[in-house]
C-alpha positions as CSV (number, residue, x, y, z in Angstrom):
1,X,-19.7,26.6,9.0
2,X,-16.4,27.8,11.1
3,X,-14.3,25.0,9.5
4,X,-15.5,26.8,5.8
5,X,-15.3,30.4,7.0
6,X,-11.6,30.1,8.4
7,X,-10.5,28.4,4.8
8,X,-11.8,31.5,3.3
9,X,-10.3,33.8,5.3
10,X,-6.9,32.0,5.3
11,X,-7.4,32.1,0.9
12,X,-8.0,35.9,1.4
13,X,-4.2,36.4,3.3
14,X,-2.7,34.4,0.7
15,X,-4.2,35.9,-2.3
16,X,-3.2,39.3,-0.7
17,X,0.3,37.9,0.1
18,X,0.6,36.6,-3.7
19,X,-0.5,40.2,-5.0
20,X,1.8,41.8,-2.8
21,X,4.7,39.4,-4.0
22,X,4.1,39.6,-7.8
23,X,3.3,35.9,-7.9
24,X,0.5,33.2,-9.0
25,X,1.0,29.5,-8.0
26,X,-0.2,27.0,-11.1
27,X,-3.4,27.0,-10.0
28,X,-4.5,30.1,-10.2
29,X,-2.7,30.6,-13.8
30,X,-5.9,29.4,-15.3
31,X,-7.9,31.4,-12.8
32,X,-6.2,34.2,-13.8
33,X,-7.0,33.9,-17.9
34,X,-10.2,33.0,-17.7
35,X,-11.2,36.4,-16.0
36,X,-8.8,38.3,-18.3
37,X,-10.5,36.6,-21.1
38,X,-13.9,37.1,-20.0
39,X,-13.6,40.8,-18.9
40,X,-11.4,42.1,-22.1
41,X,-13.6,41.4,-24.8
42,X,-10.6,43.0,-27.5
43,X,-7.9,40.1,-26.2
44,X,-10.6,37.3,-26.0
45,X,-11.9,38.5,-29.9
46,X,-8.0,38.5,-30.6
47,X,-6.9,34.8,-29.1
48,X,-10.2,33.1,-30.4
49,X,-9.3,34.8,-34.0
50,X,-5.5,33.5,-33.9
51,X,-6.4,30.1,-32.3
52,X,-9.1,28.5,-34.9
53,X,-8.7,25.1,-34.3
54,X,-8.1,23.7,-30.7
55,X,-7.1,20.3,-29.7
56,X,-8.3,19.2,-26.3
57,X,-6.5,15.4,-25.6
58,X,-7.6,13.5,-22.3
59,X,-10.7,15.4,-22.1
60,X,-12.1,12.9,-19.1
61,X,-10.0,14.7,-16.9
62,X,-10.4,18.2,-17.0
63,X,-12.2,20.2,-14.4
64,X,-14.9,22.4,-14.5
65,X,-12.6,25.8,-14.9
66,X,-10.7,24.3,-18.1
67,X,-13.9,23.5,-19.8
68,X,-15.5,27.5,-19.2
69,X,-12.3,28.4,-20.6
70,X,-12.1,26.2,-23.2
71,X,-15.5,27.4,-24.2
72,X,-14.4,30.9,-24.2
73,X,-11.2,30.4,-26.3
74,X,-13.5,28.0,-28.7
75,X,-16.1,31.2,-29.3
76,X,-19.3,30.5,-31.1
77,X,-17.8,29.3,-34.9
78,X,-14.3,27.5,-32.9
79,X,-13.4,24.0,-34.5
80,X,-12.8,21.7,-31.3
81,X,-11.6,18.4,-31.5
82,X,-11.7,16.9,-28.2
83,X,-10.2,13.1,-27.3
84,X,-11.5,11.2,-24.3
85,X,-12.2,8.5,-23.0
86,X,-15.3,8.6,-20.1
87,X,-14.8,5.6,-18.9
88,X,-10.9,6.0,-17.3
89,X,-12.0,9.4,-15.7
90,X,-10.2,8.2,-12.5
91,X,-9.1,11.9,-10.8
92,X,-12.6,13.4,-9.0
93,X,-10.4,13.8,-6.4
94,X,-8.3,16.1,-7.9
95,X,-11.4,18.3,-9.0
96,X,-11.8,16.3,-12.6
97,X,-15.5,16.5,-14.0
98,X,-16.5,13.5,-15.9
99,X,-19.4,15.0,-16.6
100,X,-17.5,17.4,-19.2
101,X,-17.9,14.8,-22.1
102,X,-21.6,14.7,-22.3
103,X,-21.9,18.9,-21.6
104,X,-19.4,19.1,-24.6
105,X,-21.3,17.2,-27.0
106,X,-24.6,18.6,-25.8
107,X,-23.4,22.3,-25.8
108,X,-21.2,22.0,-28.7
109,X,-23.2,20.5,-30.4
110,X,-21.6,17.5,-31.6
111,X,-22.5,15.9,-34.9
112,X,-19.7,13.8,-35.8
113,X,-18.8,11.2,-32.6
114,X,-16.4,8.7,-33.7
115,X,-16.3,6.1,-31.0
116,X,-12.8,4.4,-30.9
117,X,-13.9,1.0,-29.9
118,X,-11.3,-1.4,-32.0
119,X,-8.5,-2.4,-29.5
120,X,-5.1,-3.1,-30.1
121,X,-3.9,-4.2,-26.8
122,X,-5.8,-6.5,-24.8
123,X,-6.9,-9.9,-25.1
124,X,-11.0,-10.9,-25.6
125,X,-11.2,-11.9,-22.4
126,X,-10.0,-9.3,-20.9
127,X,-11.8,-7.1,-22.8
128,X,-15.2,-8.3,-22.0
129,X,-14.4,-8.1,-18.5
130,X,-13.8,-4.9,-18.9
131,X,-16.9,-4.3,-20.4
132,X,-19.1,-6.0,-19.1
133,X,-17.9,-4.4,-15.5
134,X,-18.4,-0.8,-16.6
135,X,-21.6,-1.6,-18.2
136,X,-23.4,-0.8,-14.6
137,X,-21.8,2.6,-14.8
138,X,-24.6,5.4,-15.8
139,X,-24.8,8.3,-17.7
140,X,-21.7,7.0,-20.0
141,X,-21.5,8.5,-23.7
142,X,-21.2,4.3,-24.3
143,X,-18.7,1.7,-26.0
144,X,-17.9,-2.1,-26.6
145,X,-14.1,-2.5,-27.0
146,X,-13.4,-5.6,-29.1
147,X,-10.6,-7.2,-30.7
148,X,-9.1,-9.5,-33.7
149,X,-6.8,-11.0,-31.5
150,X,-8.4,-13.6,-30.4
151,X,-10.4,-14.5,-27.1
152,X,-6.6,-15.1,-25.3
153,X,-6.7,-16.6,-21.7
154,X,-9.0,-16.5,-19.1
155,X,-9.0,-13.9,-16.7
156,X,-7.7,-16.2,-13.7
157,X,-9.5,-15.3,-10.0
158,X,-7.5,-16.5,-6.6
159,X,-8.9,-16.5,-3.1
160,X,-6.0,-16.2,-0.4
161,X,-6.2,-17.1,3.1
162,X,-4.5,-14.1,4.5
163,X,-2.6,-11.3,2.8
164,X,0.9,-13.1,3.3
165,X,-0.5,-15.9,1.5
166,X,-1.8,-13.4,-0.9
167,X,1.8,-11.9,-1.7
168,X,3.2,-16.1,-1.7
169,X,1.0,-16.5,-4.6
170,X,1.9,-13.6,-6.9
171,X,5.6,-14.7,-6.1
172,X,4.8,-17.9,-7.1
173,X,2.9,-17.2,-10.4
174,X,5.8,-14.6,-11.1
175,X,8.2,-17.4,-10.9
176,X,6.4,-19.3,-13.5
177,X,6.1,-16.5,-15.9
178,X,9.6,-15.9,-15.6
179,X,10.5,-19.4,-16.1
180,X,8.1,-19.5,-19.8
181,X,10.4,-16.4,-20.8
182,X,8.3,-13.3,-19.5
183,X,10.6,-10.3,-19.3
184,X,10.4,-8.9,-15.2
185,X,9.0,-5.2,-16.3
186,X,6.3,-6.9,-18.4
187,X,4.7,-8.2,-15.3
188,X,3.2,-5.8,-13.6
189,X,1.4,-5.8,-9.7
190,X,-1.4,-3.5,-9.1
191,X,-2.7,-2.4,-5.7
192,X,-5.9,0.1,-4.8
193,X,-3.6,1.7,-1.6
194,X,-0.2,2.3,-1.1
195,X,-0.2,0.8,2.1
196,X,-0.6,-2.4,0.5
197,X,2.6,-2.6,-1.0
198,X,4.9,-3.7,2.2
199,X,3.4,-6.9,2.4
200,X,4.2,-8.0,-1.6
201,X,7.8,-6.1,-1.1
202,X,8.0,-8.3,1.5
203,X,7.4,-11.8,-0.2
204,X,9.7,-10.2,-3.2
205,X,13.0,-8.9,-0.8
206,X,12.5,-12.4,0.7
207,X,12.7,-14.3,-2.8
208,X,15.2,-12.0,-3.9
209,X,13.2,-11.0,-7.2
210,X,14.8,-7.6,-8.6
211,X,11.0,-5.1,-8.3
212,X,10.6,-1.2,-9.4
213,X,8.1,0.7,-7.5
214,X,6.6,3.0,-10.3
215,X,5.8,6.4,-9.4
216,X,6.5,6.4,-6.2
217,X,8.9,5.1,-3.8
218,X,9.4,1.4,-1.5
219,X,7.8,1.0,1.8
220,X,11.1,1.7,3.7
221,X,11.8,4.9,1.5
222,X,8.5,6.9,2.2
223,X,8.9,10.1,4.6
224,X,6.3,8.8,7.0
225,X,7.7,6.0,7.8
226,X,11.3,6.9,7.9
227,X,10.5,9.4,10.4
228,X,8.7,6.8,12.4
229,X,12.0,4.7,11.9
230,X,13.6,7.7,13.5
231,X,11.4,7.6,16.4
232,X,12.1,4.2,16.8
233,X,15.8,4.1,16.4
234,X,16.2,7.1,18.7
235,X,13.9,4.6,21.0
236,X,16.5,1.8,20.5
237,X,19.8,3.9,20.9
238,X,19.8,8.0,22.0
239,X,23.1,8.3,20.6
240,X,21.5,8.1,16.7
241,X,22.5,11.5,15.7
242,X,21.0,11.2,12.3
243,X,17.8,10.0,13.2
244,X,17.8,12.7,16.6
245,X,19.0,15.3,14.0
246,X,15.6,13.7,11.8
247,X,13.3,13.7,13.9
248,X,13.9,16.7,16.7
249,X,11.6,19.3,15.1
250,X,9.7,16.7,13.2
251,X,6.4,17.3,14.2
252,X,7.0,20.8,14.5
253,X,7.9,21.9,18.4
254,X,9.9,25.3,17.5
255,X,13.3,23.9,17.9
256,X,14.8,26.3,14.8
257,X,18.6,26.1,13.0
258,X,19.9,28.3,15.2
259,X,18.9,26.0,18.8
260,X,20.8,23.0,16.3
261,X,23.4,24.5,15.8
262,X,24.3,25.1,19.6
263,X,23.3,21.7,20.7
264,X,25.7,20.5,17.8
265,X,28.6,23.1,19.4
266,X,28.2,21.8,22.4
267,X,28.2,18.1,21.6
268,X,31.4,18.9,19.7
269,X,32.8,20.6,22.7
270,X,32.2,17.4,25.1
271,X,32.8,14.8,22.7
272,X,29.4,13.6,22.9
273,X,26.2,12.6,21.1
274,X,23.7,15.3,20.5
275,X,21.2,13.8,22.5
276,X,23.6,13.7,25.3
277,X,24.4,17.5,24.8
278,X,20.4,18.3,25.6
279,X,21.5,19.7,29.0
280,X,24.0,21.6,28.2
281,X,22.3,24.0,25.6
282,X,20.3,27.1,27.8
283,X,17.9,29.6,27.5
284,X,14.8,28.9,25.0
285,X,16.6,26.2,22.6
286,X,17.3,24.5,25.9
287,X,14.0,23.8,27.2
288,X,12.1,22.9,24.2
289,X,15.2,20.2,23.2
290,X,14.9,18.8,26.7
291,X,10.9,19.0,26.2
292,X,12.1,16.5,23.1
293,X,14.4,14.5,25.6
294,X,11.7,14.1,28.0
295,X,9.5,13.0,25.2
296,X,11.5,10.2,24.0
297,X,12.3,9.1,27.8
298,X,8.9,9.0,28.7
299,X,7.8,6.8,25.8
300,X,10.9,4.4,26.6
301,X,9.6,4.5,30.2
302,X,6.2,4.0,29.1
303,X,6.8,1.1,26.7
304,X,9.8,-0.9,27.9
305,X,7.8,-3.7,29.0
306,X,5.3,-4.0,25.8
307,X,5.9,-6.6,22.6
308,X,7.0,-4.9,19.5
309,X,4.0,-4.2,17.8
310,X,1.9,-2.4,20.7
311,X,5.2,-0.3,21.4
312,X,5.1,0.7,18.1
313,X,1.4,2.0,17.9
314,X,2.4,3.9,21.2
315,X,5.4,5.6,19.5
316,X,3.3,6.5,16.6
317,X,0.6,8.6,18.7
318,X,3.0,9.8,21.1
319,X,5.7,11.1,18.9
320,X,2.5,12.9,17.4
321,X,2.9,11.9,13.9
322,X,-0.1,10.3,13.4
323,X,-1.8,13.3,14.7
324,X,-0.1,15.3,12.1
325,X,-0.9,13.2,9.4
326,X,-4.2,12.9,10.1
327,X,-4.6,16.6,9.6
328,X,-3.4,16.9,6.4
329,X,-5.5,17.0,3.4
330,X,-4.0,14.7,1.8
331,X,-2.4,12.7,4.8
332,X,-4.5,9.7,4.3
333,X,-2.4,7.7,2.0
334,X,0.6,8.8,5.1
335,X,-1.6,7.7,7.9
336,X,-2.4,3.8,5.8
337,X,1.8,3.4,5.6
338,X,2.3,4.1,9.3
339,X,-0.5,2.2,10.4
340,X,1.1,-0.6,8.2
341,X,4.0,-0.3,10.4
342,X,2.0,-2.2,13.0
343,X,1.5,-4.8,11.1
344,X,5.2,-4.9,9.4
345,X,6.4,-5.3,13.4
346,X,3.8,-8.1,14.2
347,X,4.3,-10.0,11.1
348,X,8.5,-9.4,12.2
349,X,8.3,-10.7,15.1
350,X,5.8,-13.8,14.3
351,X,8.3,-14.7,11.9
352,X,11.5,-14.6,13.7
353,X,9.9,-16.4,16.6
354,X,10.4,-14.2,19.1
355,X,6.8,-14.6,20.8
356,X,4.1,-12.5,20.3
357,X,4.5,-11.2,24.1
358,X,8.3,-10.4,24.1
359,X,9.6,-6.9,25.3
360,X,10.6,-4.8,22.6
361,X,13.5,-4.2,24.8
362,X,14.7,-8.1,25.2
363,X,18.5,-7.4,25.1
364,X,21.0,-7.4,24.0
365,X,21.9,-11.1,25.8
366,X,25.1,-12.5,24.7
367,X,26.4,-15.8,25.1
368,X,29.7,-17.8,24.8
369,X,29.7,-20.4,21.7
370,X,33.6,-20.9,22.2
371,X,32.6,-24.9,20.4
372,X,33.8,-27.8,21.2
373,X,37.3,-27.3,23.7
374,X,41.0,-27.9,22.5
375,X,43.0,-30.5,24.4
376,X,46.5,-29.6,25.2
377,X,49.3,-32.1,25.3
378,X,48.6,-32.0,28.9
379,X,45.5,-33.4,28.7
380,X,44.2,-29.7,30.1
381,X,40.9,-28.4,27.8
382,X,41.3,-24.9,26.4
383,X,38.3,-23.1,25.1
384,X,39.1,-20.8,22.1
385,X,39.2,-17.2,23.5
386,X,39.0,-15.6,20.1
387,X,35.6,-17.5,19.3
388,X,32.9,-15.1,18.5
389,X,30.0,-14.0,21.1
390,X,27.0,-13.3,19.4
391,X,24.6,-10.8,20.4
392,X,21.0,-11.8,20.6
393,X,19.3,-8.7,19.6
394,X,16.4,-7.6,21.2
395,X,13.0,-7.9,18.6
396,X,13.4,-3.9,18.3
397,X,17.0,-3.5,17.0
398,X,16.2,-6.6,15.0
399,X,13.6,-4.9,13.5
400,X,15.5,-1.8,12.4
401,X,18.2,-3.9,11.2
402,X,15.7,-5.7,9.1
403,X,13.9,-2.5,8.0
404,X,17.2,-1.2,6.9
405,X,18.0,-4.1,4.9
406,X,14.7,-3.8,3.3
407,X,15.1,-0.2,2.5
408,X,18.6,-1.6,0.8
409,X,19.2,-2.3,-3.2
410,X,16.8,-5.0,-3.2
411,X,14.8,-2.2,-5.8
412,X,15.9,-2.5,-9.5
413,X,18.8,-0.6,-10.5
414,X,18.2,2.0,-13.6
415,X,17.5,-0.6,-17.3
416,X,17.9,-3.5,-14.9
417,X,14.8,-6.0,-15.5
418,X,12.4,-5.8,-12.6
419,X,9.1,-6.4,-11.5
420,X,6.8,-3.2,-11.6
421,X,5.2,-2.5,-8.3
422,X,2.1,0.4,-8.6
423,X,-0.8,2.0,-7.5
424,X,-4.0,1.4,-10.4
425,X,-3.9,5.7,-10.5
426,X,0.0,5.2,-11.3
427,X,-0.9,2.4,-13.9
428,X,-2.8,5.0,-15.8
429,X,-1.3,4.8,-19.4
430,X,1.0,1.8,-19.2
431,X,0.4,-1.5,-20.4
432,X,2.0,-5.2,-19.9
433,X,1.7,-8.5,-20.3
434,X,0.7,-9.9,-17.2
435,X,-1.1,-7.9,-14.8
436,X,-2.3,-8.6,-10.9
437,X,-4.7,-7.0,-9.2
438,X,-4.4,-7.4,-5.5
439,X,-6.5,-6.3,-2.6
440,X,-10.0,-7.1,-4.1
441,X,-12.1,-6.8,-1.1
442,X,-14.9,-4.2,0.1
443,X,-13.5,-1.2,1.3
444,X,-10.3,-1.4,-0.1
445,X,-11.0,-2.2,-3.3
446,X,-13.9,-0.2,-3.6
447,X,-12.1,2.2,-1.0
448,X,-14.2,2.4,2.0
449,X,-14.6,6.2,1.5
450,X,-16.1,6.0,-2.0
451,X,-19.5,4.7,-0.3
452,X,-20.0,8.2,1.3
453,X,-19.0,10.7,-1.8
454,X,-21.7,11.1,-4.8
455,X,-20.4,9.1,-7.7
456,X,-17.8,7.5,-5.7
457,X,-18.7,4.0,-6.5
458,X,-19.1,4.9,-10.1
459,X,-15.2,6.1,-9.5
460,X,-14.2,3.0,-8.5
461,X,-15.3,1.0,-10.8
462,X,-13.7,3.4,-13.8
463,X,-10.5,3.0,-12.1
464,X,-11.5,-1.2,-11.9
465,X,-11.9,-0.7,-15.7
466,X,-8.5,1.1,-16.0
467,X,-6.8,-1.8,-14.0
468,X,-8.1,-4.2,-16.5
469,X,-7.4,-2.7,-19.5
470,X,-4.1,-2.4,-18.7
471,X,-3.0,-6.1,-19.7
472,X,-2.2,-7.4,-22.5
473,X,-2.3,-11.3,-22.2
474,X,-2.3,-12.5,-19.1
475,X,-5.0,-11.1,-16.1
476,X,-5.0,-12.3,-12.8
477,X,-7.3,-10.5,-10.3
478,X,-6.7,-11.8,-6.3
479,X,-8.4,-10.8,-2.7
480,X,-8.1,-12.2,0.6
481,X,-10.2,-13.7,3.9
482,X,-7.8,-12.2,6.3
483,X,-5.5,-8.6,6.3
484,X,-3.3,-7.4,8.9
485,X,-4.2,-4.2,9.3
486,X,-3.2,-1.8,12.2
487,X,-1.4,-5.0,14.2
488,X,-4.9,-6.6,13.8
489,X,-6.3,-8.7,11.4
490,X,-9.4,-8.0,9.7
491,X,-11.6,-10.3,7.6
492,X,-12.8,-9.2,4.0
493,X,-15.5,-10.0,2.1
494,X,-14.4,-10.1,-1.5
495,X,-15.2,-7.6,-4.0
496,X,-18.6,-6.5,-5.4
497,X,-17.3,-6.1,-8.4
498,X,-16.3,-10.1,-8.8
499,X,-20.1,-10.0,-8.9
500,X,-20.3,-7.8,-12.2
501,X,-17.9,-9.8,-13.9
502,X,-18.7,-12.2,-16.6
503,X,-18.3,-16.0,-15.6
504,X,-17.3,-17.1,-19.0
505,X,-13.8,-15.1,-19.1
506,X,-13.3,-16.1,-15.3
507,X,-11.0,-18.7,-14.3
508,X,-11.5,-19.8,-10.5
509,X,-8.2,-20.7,-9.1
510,X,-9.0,-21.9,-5.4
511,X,-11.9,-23.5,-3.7
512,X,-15.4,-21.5,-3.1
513,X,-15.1,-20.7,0.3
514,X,-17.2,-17.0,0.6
515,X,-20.3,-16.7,-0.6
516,X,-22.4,-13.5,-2.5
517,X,-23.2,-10.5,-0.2
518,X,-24.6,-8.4,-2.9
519,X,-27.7,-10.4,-3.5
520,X,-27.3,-10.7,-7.5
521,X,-29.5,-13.9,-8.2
522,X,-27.5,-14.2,-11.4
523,X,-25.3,-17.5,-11.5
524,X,-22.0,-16.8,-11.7
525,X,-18.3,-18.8,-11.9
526,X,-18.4,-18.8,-8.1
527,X,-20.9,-21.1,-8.3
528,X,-18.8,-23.7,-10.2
529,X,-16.6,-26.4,-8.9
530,X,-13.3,-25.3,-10.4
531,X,-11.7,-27.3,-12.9
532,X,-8.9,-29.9,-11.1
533,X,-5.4,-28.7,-12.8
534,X,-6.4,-25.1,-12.7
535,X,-3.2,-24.2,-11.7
536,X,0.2,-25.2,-10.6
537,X,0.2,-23.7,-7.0
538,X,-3.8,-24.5,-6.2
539,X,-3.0,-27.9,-6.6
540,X,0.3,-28.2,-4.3
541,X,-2.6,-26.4,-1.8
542,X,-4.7,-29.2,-2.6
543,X,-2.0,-31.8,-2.1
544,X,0.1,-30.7,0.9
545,X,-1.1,-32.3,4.3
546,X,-0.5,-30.7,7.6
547,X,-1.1,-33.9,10.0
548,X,-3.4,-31.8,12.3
549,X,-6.2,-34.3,13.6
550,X,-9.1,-33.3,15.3
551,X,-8.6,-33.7,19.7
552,X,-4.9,-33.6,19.1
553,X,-3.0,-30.8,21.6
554,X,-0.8,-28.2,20.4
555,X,1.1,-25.6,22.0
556,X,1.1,-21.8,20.9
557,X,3.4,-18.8,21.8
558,X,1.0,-16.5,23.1
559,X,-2.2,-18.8,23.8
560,X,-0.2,-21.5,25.2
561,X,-1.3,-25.1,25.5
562,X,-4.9,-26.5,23.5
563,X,-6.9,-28.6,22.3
564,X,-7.8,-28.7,18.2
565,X,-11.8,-29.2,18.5
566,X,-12.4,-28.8,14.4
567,X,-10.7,-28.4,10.9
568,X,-12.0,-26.8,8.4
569,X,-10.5,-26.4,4.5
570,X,-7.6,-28.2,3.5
571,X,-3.9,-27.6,2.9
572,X,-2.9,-24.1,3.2
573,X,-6.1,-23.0,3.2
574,X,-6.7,-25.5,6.4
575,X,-7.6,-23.4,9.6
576,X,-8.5,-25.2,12.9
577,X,-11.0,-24.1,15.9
578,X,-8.2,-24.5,19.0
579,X,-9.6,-24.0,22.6
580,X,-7.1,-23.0,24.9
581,X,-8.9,-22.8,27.6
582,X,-8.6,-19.2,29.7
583,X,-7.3,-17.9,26.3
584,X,-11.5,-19.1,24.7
585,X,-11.6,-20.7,21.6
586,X,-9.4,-19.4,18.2
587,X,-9.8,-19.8,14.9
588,X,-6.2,-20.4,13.6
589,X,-4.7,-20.8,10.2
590,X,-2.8,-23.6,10.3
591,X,-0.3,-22.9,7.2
592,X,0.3,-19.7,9.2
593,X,0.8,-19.9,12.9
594,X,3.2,-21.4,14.3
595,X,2.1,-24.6,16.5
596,X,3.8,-27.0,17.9
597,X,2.2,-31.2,18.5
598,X,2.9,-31.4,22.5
599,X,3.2,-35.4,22.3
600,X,6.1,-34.5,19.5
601,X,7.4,-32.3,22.0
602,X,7.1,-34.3,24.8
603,X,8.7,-37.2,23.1
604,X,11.5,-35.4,22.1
């Protein structure tokens, strides 16, 4: 096809450009020896001679050029020892061929397998989850894991409301770790996406817990989105020079050093901002930075009426980052974070009360809180002239203040004791005492995408098996009903995995609200009322009431006035059918929105 035939000729230019420059990129290193040893029978007779015994160590993740040269450097009487483990073969997508194992033993063939199946780590429990899970994986070379240690704690299974709630809860069992004496960076909290990680950095910057985001960097810190922070400060003040200076050729729009450097001259020679300085720059660098200019202005134009959250989707597309992203290979994880930042604005302003309809660009308003006046001798009132005026901030520069603050030193410094914050590929390798699992819902957790690659379930549930095995005592596996994704919120269905699990590790934590939607006849611990006392926070759900009633009228920010026609659940995980009448009937979840009794109002 033309998408296939334009790679190829584009890996033609640069392997003619490499030749010409003398160079190889790491790639093509192996490429490179393999054909040398396969063409110069002398040097491949001379390595296999010097190199009788080879040592091959994470064998599950090597691709299919390693093995055809390990095969060649082996030679027909080579003594290979290879270590691997089939079942944590977690990198297809890096070209890793799990397949390897089983040609190795079949081509080499194989007479002495030593399966490694006594485990030091992990708890029982936890180990015949694991298990049990990767049992419906095929073609495996096959092991049990099992251990002295005991069969340890349950493996302990939440159901959250929303992904807020979700975040609330790992908090929450944190704490109580942390008060029975577990060290921070033995606690670890494992996501399937990236993207997932603003919401629990969240909940952790709010409750002021010290957290360490392992291989790879904080929400607030990722490139994407601090060039979409650019976008927006630029949005919220021109002047910005660091985030014009950011951002200006960011998509790429040929504004080069050189046009920089004479928009900074001239902003030096008028004493002004850079972004003021646009006009007075000519020729070329002139018109594509007032292109920029125009850019910025007409997205201000174009959104200076719109809430937070829908001017934030608008800069996105129209700055073109999401474009850009989008066509990247490997832009995918880049395109989740931005679309996050939707949510992160609607979740913002939701909880700062600023209505879910207020312009982005509200203020700034300021008003005179002089308190109470002074009384001379002279019985004249004097108000304090040096009292402060504060500035109420519009939702958007309250925003960027807050994502600033989030971006902060709320992360661990270097040996301090943190939290560990980390993707399940990052995980790989490590091991703690505690370990969530977040996200557990179909097409996160399997990803979406692994339903339309061959194998890509079977993936999936390696890199399930890998999250697993990666605790030591304490396992705590969590999804939830609702996820703000996008600005929107979406509703999961949990897991098909929870359906391969074994009901006798499983501890159910909150009431059976979904049911199966995998069809497994099976009966499993979703099928059992949980035990009363399961845990601390379950029952402070169980116990907390709201004092919503059925017919009573409440007030909303955006739907305005209604009318509560049912409740279902209980506590916090109590959500009521509202009608508000032109706005149709919601569905609301009462420990989340914000609603306010009218007769309390209106006896106030």
């Amino acid at each position: 096809d033309d998408y296939n035939r334009k790679m190829v000729e584009l890996y033609a230019m640069y392997e003619i450009q490499c030749q010409r420059e003398g160079v190889v990129d790491f790639a093509e290193l192996l490429l490179r020896t393999y054909e040398l040893l396969s063409r110069n029978q002398p040097l491949r007779e001379h390595y296999q001679a010097r190199f009788k015994h080879i040592l091959v160590d994470e064998f599950q993740d090597t691709n299919d050029l390693q093995y055809k040269w390990l095969k060649l450097m082996a030679g027909s009487h080579g003594a290979v020892f290879a270590v691997g483990d089939d079942d944590q073969s977690i990198y297809a997508f890096r070209g890793a061929n799990v397949g390897n194992m089983a040609t190795f033993e079949r081509e080499f063939r194989v007479e002495n397998l030593i399966k490694l199946e006594q485990n030091y780590r992990s708890h029982g429990h936890i180990l015949d989850t694991a298990n049990t899970l990767i049992a419906n994986n095929s073609k495996r070379l096959g092991k049990n894991l099992r251990t002295d240690a005991g069969h340890g704690e349950p493996v302990r299974i939440f159901e959250a409301s929303s992904d807020l709630q979700e975040a609330q809860w790992i908090i929450e069992e944190a704490k109580s770790l942390i008060s029975e004496g577990a060290m921070r960076s033995e606690i670890a909290v494992l996501y399937r996406s990236n993207a997932q990680s603003r919401v629990i950095e969240h909940a952790l910057f709010s409750a002021g817990i010290p957290y360490k985001v392992y291989g790879g960097q904080r929400y607030f810190e990722r490139a994407e989105v601090k060039h979409a922070i650019a976008y927006l400060q630029l949005m919220d003040n021109p002047h910005n020079d660091s985030a014009f200076l950011r951002i200006v050729n960011f998509p790429t729009r040929g504004i080069g050093l050189r046009s920089i450097e004479q928009l900074q001259d001239a902003a030096k020679q008028y004493g002004i901002s850079l972004y003021a300085a646009v006009p007075y720059v000519a020729g070329k660098a002139g018109s594509s930075l007032g292109a920029f200019v125009k850019l910025i202005e007409g997205t201000r134009f174009e959104t200076q009426h719109l809430p937070l959250p829908e001017m934030v989707k608008i800069v996105l597309e129209t700055s073109t980052l999401m474009n850009h992203y989008r066509n990247e290979k490997e832009g995918a994880d880049r395109v989740e974070n931005l679309e996050q930042l939707v949510s992160a604005a609607a979740l913002f302003v939701s909880e700062e009360g600023f209505g879910q309809d207020a312009p982005a660009f509200l203020g700034p308003q300021a008003e005179a809180m002089a308190g109470p006046a002074l009384t001379t001798a002279d019985g004249i009132e004097v108000l304090d002239a040096d009292a402060p005026l504060p500035a109420v901030m519009s939702p958007l520069s309250a925003f960027l203040s807050h994502a600033s603050l989030e971006a902060g030193d709320n992360q661990a410094q270097a040996g301090q004791d943190a939290l560990q914050l980390m993707t399940v590929h990052s995980a790989k390798g490590l091991e703690f005492d505690a370990v969530f699992i977040t996200g557990m819902e179909e097409g996160l957790f399997p990803h979406e995408n692994s339903a339309k690659e061959e194998g890509g379930v079977e993936e999936e549930r390696r890199l399930m098996y890998v999250a697993i095995t990666r605790a030591r005592k304490r396992l705590y596996m969590c999804f939830s009903q609702t996820r703000m994704l996008h600005g929107q919120t979406r509703y999961n269905m949990k897991s098909r995995f929870f359906d391969e699990l074994p009901e006798h590790t499983l501890k159910w934590l909150s009431p059976k609200v979904q049911h199966h939607w995998f069809g497994h006849q099976h009966k499993s611990a979703w099928d059992e009322t949980p035990e009363s006392g399961a845990n601390k926070i379950a029952q402070s759900f169980g116990k907390k009431d709201l004092g919503w009633r059925i017919g009573e009228t409440v007030s909303h920010q955006k739907f305005g006035e209604g009318v509560i026609v049912n409740i279902e659940g209980g506590g916090d995980n109590a959500r009521a059918h509202i009608n508000f009448g032109r706005h149709g009937m919601k569905l609301l979840d009462l420990s989340i929105a914000k609603l306010e009794k009218v007769a309390a109002r209106l006896n106030g």
